[in-house]
DOROKOL-817435 format. One line per 8 residues: for each residue x, y, z of N, C-alpha, C. Coordinates in steps of 0.02 Angstrom, whole numbers, plus 50000, padded with zeros to 5 digits. Each point is the difference from the previous one (the first is absolute). Layout:
N
X:Y:Z:X:Y:Z:X:Y:Z | ...;
This chain:
414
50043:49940:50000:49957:50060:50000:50044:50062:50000 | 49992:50034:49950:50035:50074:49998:49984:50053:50071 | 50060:50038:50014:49992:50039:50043:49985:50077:49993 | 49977:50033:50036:49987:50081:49976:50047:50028:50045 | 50033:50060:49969:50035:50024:50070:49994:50096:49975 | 50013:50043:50047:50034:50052:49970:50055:50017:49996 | 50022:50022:49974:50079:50022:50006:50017:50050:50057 | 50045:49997:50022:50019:50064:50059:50048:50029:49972;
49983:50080:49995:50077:50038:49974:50043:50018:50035 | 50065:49989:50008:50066:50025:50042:50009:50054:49982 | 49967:50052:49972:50022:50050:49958:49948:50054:50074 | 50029:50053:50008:49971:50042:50027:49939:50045:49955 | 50012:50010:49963:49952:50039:49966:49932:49946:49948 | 49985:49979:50031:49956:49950:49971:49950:50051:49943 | 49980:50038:49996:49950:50074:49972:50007:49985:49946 | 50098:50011:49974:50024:50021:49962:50049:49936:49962;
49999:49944:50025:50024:49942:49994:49952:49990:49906 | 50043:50019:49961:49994:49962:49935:50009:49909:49958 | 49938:49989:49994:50023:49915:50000:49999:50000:49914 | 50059:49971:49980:50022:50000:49925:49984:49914:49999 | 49972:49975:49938:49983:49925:49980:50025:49992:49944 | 50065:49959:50003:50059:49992:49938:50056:50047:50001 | 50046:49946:50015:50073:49998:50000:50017:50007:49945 | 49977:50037:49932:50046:49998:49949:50030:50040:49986;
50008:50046:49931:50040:50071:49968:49958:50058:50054 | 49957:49997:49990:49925:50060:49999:50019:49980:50079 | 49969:49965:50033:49982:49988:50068:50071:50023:50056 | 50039:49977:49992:50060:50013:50003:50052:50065:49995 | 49946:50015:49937:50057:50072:49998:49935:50080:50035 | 49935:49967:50011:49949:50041:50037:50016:49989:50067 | 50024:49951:50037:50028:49984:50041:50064:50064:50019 | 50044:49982:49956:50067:50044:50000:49969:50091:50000;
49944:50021:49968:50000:50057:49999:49945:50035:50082 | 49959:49942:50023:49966:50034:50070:50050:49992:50042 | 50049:49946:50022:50035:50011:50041:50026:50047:50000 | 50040:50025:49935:50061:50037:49996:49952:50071:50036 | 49929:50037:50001:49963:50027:50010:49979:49988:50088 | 50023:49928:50024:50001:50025:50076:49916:49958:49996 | 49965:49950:49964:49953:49964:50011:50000:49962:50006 | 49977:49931:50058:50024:49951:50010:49948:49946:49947;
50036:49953:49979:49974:49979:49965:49997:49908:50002 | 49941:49957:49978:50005:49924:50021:50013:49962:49929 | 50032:49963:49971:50004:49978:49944:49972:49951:50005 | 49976:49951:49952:49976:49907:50031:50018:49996:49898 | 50019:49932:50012:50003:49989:49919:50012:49905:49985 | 49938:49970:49974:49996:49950:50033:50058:49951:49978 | 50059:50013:49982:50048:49979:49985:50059:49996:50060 | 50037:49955:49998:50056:49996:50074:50036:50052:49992;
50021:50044:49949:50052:50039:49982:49958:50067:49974 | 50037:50063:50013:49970:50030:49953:50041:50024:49937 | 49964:50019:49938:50034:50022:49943:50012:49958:49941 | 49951:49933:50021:50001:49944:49955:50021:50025:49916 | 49947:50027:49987:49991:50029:49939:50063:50029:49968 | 50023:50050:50061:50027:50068:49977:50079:49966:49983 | 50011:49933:50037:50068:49947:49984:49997:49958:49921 | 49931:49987:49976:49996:49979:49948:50006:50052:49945;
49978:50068:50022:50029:50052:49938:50063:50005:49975 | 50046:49985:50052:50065:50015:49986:50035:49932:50008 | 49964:49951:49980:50036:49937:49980:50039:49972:49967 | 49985:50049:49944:50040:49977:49920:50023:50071:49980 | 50072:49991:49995:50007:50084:49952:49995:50053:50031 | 50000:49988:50068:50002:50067:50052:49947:50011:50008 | 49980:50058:50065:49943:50036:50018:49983:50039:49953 | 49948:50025:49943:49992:50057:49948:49928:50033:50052;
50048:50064:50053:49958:50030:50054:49957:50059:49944 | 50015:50027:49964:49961:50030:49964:50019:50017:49937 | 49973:50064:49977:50053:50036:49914:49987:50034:50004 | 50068:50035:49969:50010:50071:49969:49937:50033:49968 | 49990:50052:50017:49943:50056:49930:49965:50047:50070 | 49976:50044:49954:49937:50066:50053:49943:49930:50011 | 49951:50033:50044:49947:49981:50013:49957:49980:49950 | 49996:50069:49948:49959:49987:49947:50034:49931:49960;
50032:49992:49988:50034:49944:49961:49977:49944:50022 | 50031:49981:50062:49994:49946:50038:49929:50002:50010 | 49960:50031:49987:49900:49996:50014:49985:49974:49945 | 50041:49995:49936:49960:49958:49941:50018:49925:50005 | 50021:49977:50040:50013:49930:50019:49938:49973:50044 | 49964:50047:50024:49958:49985:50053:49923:49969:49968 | 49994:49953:49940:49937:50012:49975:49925:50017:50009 | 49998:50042:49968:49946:50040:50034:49962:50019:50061;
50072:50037:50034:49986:50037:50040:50071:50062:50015 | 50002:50022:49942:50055:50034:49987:49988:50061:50028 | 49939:50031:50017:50001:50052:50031:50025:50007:50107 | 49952:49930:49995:50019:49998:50078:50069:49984:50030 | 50022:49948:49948:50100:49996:50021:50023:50046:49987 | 50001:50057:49946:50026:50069:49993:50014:50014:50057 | 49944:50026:50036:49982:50031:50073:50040:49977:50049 | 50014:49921:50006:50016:49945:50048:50072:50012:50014;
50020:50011:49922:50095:49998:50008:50009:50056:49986 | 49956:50068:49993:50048:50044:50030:50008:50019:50058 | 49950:49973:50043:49993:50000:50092:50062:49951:50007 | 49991:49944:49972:50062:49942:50000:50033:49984:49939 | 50063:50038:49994:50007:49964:49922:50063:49953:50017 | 50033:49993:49934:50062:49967:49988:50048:50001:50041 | 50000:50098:49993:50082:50025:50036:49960:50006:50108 | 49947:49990:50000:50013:49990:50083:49985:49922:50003;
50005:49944:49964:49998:49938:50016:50085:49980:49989 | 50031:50045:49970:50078:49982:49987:50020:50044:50088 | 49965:50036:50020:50037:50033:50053:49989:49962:50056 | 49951:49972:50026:49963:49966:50032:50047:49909:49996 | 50006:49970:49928:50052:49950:50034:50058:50028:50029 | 50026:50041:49978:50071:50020:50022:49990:50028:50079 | 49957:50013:50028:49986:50015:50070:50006:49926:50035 | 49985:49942:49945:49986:49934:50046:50087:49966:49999;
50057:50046:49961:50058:49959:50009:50015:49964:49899 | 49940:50016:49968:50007:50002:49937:49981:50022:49933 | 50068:50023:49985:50018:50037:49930:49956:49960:49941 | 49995:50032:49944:49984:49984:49955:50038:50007:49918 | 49972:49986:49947:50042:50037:49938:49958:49966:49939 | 50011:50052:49956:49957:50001:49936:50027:49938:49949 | 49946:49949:49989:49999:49941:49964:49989:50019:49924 | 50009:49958:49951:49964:49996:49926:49933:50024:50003;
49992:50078:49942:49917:49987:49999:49964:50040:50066 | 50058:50046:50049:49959:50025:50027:49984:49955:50085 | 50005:49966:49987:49991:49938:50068:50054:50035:50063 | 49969:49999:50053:50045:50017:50057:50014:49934:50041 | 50052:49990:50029:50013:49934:50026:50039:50032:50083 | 49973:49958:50040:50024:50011:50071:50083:49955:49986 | 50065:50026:50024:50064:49973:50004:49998:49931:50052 | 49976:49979:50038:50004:49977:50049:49947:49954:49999;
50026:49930:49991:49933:49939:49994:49946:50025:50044 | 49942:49968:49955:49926:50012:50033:49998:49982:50070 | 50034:49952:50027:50019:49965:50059:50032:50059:50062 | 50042:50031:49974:50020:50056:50034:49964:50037:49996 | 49962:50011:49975:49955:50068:49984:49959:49977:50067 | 49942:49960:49978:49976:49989:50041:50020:49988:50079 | 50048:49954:50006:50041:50028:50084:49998:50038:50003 | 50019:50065:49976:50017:50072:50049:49920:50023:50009;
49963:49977:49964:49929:50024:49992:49959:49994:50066 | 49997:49903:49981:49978:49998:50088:50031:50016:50046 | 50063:49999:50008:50031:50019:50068:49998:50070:50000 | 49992:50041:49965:49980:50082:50018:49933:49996:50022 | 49953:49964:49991:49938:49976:50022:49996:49971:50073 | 50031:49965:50010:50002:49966:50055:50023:50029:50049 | 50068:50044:49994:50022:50019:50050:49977:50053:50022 | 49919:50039:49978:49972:50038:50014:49948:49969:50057;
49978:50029:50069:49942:49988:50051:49934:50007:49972 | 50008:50027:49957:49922:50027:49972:50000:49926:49943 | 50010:49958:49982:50016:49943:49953:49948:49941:50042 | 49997:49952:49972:49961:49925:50010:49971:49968:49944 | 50052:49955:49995:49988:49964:49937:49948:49916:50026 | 49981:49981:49977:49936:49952:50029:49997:49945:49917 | 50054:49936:50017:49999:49961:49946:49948:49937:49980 | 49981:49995:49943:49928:49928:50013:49950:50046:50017;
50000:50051:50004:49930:50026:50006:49944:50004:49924 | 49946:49958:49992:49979:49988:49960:49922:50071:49979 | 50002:50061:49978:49937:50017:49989:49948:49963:49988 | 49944:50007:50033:49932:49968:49975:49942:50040:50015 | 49998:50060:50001:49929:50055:50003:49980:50057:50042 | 49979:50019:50005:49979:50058:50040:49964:49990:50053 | 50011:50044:50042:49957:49976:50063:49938:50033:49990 | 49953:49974:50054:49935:50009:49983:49993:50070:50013;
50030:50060:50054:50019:50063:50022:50046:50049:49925 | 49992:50051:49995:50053:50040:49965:50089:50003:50063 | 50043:49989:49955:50053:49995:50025:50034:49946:50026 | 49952:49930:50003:50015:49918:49998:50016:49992:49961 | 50062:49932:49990:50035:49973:49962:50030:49958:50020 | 49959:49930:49945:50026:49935:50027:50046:49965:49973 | 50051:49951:50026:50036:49959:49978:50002:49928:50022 | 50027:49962:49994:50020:49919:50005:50079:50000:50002;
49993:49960:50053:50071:49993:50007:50007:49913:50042 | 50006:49972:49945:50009:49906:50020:49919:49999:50042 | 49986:49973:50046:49938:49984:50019:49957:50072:50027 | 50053:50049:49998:49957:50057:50043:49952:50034:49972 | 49950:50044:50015:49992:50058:49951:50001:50032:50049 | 50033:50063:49963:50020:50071:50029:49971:50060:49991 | 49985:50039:50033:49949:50072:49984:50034:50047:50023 | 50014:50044:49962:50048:50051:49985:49970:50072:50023;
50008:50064:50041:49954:50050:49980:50068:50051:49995 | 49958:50050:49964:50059:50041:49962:49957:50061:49969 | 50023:50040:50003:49969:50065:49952:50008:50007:49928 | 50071:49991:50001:50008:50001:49929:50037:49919:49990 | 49983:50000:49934:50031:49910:49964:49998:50036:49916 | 50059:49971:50011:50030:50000:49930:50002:49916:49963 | 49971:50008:49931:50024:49902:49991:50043:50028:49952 | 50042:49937:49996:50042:50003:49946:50016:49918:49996;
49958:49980:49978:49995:49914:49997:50000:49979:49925 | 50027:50027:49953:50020:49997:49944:49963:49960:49941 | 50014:49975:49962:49944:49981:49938:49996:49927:50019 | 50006:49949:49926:49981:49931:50015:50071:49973:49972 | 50050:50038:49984:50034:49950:49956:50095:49968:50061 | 50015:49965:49989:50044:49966:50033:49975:49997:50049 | 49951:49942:50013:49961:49994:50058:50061:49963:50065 | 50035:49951:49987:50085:50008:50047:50001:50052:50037;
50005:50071:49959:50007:50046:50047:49975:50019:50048 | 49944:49977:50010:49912:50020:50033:49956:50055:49978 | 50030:50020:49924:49942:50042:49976:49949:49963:49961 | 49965:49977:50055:49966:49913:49937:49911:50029:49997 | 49992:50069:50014:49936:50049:49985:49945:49961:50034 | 49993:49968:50069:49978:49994:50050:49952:50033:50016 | 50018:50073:50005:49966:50048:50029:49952:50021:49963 | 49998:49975:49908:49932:50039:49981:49921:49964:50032;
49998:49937:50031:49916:49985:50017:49992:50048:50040 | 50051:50004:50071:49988:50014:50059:49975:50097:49987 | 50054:50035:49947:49974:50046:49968:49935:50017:49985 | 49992:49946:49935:49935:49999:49951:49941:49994:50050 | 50015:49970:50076:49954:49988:50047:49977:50068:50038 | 50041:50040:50003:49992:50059:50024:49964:50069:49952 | 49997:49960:49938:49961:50044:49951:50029:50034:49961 | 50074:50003:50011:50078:50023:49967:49988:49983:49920;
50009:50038:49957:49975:49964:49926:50086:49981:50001 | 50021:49939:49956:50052:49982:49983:50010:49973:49938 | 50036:50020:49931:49993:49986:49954:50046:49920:49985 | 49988:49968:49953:50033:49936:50008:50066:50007:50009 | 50028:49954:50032:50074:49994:49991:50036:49954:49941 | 50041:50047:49947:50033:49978:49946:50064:49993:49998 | 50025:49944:49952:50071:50019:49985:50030:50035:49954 | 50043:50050:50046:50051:50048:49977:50064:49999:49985;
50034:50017:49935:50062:49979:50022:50016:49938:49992 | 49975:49966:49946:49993:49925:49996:50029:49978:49938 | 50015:49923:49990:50004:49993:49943:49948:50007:49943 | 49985:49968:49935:49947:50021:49983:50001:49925:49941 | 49950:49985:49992:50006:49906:49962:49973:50012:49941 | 50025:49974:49946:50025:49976:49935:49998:49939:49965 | 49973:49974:49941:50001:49948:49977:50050:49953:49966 | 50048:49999:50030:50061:49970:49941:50005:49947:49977;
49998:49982:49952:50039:49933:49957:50042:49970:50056 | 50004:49924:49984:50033:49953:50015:50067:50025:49981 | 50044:50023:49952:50055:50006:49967:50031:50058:50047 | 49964:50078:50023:49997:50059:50016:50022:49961:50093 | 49967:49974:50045:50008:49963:50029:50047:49953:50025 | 50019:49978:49955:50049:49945:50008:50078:50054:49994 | 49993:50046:49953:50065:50047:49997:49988:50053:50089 | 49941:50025:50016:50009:50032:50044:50019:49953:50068;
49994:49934:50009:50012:49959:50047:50092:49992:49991 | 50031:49981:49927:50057:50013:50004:50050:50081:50024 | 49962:50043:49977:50024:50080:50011:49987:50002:50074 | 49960:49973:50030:50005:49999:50089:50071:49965:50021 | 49992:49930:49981:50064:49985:50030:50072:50016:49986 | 49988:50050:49964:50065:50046:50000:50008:50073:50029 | 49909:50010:50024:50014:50062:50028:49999:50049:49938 | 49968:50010:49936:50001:50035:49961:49938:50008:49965;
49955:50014:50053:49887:50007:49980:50023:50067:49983 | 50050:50073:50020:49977:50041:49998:50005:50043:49934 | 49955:50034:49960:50003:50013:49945:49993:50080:49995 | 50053:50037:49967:49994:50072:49973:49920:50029:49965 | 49939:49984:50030:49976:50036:49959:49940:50045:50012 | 49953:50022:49963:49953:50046:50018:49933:49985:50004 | 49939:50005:50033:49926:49974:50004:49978:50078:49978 | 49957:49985:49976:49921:50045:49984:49954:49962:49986;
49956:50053:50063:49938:49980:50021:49951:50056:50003 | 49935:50002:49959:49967:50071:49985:50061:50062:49985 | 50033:49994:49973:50050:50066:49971:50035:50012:50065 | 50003:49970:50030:50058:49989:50074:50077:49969:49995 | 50026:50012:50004:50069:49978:49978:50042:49986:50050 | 50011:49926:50030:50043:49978:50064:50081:50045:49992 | 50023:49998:50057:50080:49968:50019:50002:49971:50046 | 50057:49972:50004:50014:49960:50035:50000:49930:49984;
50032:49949:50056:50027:49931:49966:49935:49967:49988 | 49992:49930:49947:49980:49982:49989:50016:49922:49979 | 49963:49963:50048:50021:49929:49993:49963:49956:49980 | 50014:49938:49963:49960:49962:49981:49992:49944:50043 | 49939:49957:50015:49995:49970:50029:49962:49926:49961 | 49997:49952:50036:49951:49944:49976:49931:50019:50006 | 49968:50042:50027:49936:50020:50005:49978:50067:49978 | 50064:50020:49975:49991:50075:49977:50070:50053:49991;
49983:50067:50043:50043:50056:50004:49986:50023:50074 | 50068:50030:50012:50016:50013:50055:50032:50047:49999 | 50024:50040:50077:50073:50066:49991:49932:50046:49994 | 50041:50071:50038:49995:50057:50001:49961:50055:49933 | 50029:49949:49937:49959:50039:49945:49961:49969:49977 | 49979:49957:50042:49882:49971:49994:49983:50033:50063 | 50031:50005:50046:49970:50027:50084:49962:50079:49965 | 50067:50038:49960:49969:50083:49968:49946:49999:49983;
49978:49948:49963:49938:50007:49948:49935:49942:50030 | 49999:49970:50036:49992:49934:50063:49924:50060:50014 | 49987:50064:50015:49930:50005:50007:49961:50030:49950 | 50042:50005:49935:49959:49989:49948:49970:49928:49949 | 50060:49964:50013:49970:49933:50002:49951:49984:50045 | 49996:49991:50041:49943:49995:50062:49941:50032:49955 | 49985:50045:49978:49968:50039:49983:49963:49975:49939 | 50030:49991:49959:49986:49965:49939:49978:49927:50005;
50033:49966:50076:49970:49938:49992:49932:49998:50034 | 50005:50043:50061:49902:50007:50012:49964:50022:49946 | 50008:50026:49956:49969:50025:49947:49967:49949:49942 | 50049:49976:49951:50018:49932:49946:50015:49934:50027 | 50030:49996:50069:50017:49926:50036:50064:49994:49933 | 50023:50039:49976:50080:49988:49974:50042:50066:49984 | 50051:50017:49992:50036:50068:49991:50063:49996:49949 | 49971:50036:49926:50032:49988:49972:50088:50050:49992;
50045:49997:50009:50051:50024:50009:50066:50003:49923 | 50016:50055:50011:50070:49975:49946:50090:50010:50043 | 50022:49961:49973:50055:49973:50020:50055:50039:49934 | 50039:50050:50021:50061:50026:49973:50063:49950:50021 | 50029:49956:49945:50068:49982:50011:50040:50043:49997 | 49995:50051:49964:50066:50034:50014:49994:50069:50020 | 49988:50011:50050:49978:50072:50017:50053:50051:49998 | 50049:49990:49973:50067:50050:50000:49983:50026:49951;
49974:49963:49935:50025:50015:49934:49935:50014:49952 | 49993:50065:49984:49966:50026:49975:49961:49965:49921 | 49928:50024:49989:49995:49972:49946:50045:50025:49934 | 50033:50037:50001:50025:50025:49932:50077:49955:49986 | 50023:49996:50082:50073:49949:49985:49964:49933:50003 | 49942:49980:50015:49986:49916:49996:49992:49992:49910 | 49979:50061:49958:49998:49994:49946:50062:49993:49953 | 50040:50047:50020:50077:49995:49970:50032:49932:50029;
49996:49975:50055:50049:49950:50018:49954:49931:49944 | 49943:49990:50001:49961:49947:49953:50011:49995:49967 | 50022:50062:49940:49998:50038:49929:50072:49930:49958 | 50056:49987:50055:50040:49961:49995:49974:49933:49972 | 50007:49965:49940:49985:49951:49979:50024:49928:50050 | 49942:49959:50013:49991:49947:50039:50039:49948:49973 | 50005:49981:49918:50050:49977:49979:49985:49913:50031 | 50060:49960:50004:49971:49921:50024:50005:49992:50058;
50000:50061:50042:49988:49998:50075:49924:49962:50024 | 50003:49971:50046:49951:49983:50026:49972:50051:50047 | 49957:50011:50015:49940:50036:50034:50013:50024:50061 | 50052:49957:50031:50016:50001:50060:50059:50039:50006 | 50041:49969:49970:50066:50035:49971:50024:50087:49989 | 49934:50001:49962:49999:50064:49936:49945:50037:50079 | 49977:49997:50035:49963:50037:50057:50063:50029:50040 | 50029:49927:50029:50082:50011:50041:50031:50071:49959;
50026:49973:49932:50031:50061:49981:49983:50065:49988 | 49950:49995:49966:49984:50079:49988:49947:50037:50061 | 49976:49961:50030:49970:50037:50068:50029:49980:50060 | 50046:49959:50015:50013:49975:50073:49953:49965:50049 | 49936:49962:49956:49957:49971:50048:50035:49923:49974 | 49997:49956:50068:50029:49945:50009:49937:49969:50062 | 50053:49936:50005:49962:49939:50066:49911:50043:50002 | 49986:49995:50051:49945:49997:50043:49971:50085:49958;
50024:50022:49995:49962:50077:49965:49966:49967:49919 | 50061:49956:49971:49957:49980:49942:49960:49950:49989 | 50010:49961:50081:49945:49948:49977:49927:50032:50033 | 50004:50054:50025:49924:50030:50016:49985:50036:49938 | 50050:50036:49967:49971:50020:49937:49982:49953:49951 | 50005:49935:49994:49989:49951:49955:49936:49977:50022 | 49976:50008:50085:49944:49987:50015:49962:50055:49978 | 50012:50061:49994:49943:50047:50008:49966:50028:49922;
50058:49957:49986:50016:50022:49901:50025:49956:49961 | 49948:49929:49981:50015:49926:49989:50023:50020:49928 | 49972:50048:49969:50010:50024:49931:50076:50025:49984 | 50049:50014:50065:50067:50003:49979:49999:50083:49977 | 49971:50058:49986:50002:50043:50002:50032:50045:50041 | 50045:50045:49995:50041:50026:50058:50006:50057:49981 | 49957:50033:49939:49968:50077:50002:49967:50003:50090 | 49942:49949:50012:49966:50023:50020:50033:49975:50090;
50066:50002:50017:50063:49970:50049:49964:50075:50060 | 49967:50052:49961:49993:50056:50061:49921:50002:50016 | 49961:49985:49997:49946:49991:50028:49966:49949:49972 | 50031:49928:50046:49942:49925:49986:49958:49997:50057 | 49938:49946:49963:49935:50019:50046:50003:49945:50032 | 49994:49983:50086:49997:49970:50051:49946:50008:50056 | 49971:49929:49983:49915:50009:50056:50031:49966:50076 | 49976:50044:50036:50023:50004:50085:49913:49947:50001;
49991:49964:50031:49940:49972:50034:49982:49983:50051 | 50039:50050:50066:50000:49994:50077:50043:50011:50022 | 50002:50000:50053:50044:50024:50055:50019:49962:50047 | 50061:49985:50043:50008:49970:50037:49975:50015:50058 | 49972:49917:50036:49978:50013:50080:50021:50040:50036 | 49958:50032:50047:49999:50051:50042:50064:49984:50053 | 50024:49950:50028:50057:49961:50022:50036:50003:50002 | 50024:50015:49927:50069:50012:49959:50001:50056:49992;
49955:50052:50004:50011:50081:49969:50055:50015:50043 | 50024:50094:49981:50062:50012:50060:49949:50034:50039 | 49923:50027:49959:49969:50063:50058:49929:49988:49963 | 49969:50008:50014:49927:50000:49989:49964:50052:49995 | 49927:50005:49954:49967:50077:49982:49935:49969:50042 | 49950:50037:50008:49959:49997:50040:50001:50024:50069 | 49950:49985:50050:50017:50022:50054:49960:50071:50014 | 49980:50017:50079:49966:50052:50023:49980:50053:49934;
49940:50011:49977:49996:50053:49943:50009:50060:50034 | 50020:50026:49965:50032:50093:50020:49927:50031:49998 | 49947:49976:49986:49952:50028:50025:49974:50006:50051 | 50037:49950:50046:49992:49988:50073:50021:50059:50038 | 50056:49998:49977:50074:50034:50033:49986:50094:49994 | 50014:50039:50023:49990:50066:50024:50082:50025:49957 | 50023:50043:49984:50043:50029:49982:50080:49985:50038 | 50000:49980:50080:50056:50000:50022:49989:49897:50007;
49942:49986:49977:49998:49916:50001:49975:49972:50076 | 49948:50040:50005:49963:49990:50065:49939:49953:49963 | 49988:49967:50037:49924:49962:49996:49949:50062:50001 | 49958:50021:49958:49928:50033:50010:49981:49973:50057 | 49962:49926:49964:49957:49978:50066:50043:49975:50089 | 50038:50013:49990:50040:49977:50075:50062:50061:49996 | 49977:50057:50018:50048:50051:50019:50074:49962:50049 | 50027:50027:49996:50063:49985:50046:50043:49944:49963;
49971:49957:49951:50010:49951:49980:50032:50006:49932 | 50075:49981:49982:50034:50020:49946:50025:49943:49955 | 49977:50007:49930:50045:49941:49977:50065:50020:49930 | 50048:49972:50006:50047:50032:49979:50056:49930:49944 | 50043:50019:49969:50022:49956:49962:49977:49951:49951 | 49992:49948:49988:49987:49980:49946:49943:49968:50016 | 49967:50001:50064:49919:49970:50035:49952:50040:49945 | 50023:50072:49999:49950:50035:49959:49995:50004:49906;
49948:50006:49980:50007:49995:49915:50041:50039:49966 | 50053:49979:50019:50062:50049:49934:50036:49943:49962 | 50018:50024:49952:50079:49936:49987:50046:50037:49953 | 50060:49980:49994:50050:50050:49955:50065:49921:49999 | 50022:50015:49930:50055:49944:49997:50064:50002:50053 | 50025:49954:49984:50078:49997:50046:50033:50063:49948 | 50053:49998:50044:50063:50057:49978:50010:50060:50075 | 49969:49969:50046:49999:50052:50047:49939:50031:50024;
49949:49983:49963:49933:50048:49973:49967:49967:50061 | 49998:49935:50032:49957:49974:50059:50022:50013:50072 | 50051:49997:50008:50033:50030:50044:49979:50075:50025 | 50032:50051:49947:49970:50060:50015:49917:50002:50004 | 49976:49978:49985:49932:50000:49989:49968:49981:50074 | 50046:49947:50038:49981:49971:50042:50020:50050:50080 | 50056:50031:49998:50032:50071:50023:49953:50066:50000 | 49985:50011:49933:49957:50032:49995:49937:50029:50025;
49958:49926:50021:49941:50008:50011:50008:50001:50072 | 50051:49959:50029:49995:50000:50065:50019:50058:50030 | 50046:50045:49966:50017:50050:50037:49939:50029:50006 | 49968:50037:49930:49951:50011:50011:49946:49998:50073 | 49984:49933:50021:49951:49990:50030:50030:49997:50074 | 50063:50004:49993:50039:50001:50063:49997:50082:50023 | 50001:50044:49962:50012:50054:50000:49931:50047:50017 | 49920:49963:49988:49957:49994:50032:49988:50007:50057;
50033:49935:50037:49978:49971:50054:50061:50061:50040 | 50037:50008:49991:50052:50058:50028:49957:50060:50017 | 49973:50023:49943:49957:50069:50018:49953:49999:50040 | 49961:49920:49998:49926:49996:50039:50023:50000:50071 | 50061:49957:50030:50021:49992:50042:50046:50074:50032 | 50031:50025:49953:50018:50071:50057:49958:50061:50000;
């Protein structure tokens, strides 16, 4: 039989005691900005550790904490809601999220493309993080604490924790319990019934940031299974999607495409596939090289070269670049090497995404990301309906909002 208990706060100022739900980017760094403000604050995040997430960002290839550009720039990444991130990062932009690691013990420096990268493994990052956290009195971190609903009172808030349930009271609550995707991490989107139960509208949770699936030949297949075990899926080239034009890497997979330049264009696909249930796309092999030199370099007689050969030489497409062009263009044509047509027909499970779209509609949410219907009540980071690709763009985004709503609860409180 489960137990009920309340919690007792060690904290003297119980009034003003802020209870944050999720240990991740957002939760974490709203965390970092009431303390630093002199508010004591309770974290619970139903994970043993906190920062699950924020260790898997910077897993591969370094931490990419945000990017280079003004506000306005960095707001056209935000799909459609380019006016409200405008706003977001110039309260929080780039250059005070670069000032802000370097307060935690780490530097940063400008990557390919604009990408900002923290110097100092994600691992370090995060140490100095919590322990500037911790070694604050106003701090209490509370691990395995599981959200599960609102109390029946304004200012209740319940959790689970192994057989217990726990009832929380608090003035202000911030969530930051993140979307559905790398459920490992414990962002496994839990919280939308207990939400949807409270009358909270919540839009579905999707994958973002995902690969995206493809029909290939047996032949197309069998070469991309060899190009893996050498470590060589990744291919130079360009996507367009509705007159959208990727960068970034792009990999082939047995089930499709992958990399950073499908993530760019990843919610216009989405888009096209609720629409048709398929998304038709073109694929540039050679995105360096303009149509007027793909004409002069052709112009060269093919002669008793073979197909393969005579591609190698006069354009430089080889292995795995030409056997997708042989898939996409059985006809052997290599006029048409800069925009072949490729049908996307889904998306990968929500599971596998790096970040997920859906989540709290901003119609809910008040300007600083307050709940309408539950004043005091804030949701922040990627819980709420935004999404923007990797390159830095989730991160800040996730900084962003929390300062924001952190910066709220600062004013209401002094």
């Amino acid at each position: 039989m489960q137990g009920q208990r309340k919690e007792n706060n060690p904290m003297e100022k119980r009034e003003n005691r802020v209870l944050i739900a999720g240990a991740g980017p957002a939760g974490l760094f709203c965390a970092y900005q009431l303390i630093e403000a002199g508010i004591p604050v309770l974290l619970a995040d139903r994970m043993a550790k906190p920062g699950r997430k924020f260790l898997l960002a910077g897993s591969s290839g370094g931490l990419n904490c945000t990017h280079q550009g003004t506000p306005a720039e960095l707001a056209e990444h935000y799909y459609g809601n380019e006016i409200l991130f405008k706003n977001l990062l110039t309260d929080f932009s780039p250059d005070d999220t670069i000032k802000w690691y370097k307060s935690i013990h780490s530097d940063t420096f400008i990557g390919n493309g604009g990408k900002i990268f923290t110097k100092s493994p994600v691992q370090e990052v995060l140490h100095h993080w919590i322990e500037h956290l911790s070694a604050s009195p106003l701090f209490e971190f509370k691990s395995e604490w599981e959200f599960t609903g609102f109390g029946k009172e304004p200012g209740l808030f319940l959790f689970r924790q192994g057989g217990n349930q726990i009832e929380i009271n608090a003035q202000y609550a911030v969530f930051a319990l993140g979307g559905g995707s790398r459920p490992e991490t414990g962002s496994d989107g839990a919280w939308v019934k207990p939400f949807q139960k409270a009358g909270i509208q919540v839009a579905p949770l999707q994958s973002a940031n995902c690969g995206v699936e493809a029909t290939w030949s047996p032949v197309l297949k069998e070469k991309i299974a060899q190009a893996q075990a050498l470590g060589q899926t990744s291919l130079d080239i360009a996507l367009d999607c509705s007159g959208r034009r990727t960068t970034g890497e792009v990999v082939l997979t047995g089930y499709g495409l992958e990399g950073s330049g499908v993530y760019s264009i990843g919610y216009y696909i989405r888009q096209s596939l609720e629409k048709d249930g398929c998304c038709h796309i073109t694929a540039d092999l050679l995105p360096h090289l303009t149509h007027a030199q793909l004409v002069r370099r052709l112009e060269k007689p093919r002669g008793k070269n073979s197909l393969s050969n005579y591609a190698r030489k006069a354009l430089g497409i080889s292995g795995l670049s030409f056997a997708l062009f042989r898939e996409l263009e059985p006809d052997g044509n290599l006029m048409s090497i800069k925009a072949l047509p490729l049908t996307i027909t889904g998306c990968r499970p929500l599971k596998e995404a790096i970040s997920s779209a859906g989540g709290v509609c901003l119609s809910q949410l008040d300007s600083n990301f307050m709940l309408k219907r539950r004043p005091g009540c804030f949701v922040v980071g990627e819980m709420a309906d935004w999404e923007a690709p990797t390159g830095g763009y989730l991160l800040q985004g996730c900084f962003s909002t929390a300062y924001r709503a952190a910066k709220q609860i600062i004013d209401f409180i002094s």
